[in-house]
ZADO-1210 file (C-alpha; in nm, 4 decimals, padded with zeros to 6 digits):
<atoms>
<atom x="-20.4986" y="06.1228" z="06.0933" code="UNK" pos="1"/>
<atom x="-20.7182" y="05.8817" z="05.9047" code="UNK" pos="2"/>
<atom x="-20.7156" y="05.5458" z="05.8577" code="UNK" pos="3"/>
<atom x="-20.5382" y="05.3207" z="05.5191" code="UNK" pos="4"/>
<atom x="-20.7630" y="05.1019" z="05.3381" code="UNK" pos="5"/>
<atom x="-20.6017" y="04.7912" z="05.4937" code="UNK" pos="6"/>
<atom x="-20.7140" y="04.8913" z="05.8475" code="UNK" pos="7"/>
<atom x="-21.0288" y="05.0108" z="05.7591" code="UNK" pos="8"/>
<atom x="-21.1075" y="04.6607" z="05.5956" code="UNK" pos="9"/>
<atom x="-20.9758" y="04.4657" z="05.9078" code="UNK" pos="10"/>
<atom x="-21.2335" y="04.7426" z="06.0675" code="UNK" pos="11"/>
<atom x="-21.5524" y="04.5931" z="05.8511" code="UNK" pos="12"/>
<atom x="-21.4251" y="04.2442" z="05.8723" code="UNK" pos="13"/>
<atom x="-21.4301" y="04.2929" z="06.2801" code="UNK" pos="14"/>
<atom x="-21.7487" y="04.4085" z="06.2915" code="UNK" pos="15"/>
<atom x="-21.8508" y="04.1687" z="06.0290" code="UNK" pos="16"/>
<atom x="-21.7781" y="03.8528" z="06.2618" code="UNK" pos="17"/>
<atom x="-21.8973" y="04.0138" z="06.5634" code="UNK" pos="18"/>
<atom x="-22.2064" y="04.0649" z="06.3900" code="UNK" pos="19"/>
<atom x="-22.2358" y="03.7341" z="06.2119" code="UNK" pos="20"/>
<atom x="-22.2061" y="03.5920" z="06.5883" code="UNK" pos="21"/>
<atom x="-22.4930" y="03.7868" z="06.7235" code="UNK" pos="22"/>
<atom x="-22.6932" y="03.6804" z="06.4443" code="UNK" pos="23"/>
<atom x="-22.6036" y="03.3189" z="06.5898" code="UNK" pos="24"/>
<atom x="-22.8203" y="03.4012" z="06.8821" code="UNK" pos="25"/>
<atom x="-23.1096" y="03.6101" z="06.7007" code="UNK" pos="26"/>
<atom x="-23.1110" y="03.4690" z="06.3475" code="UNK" pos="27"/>
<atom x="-23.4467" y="03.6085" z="06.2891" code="UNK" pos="28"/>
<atom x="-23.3196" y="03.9799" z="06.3373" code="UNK" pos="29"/>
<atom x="-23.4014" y="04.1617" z="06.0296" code="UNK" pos="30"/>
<atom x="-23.2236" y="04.4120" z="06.1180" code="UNK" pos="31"/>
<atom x="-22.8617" y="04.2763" z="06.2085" code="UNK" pos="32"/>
<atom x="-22.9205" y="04.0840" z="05.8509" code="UNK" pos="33"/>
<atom x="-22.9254" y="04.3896" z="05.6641" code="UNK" pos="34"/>
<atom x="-22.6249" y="04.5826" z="05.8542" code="UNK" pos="35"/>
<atom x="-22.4248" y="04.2215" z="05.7931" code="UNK" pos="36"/>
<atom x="-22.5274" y="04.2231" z="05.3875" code="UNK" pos="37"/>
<atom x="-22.4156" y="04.6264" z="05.3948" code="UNK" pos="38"/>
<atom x="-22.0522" y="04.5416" z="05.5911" code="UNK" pos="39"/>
<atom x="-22.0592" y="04.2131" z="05.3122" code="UNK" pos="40"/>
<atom x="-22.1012" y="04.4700" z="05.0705" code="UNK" pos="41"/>
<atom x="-21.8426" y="04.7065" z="05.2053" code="UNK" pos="42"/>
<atom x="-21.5713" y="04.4495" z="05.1903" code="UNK" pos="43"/>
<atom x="-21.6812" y="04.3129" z="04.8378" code="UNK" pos="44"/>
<atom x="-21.6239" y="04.6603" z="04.7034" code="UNK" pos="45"/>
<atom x="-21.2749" y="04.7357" z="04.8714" code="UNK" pos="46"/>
<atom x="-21.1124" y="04.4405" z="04.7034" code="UNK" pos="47"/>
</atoms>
C-alpha cells in the first residue's frame, strides 16, 4: 500500500517545518540547509 501524492506532500511539508525549526537553533548547519532546499525543492515540483 503506498502513499497518494496529497499525503506524501503533507509528508515533505512535516519534515520541512521540523527542519526549518532545528535550523532555528543551528542556523549555521550546512548540512540541515541543504536537506531543507532539497524538501523546498520536493514540494515546488509536486505542485
Amino acid at each position: 500500500m503506498g502513499m497518494t501524492n496529497k499525503q506524501f506532500q503533507g509528508f515533505v511539508r512535516l519534515t520541512l517545518a521540523q527542519i526549518e525549526r532545528a535550523l532555528k537553533e543551528s542556523p549555521d548547519n550546512k548540512e540541515l540547509q541543504e536537506l531543507k532546499d532539497i524538501f523546498q525543492l520536493m514540494i515546488e515540483d509536486g505542485n
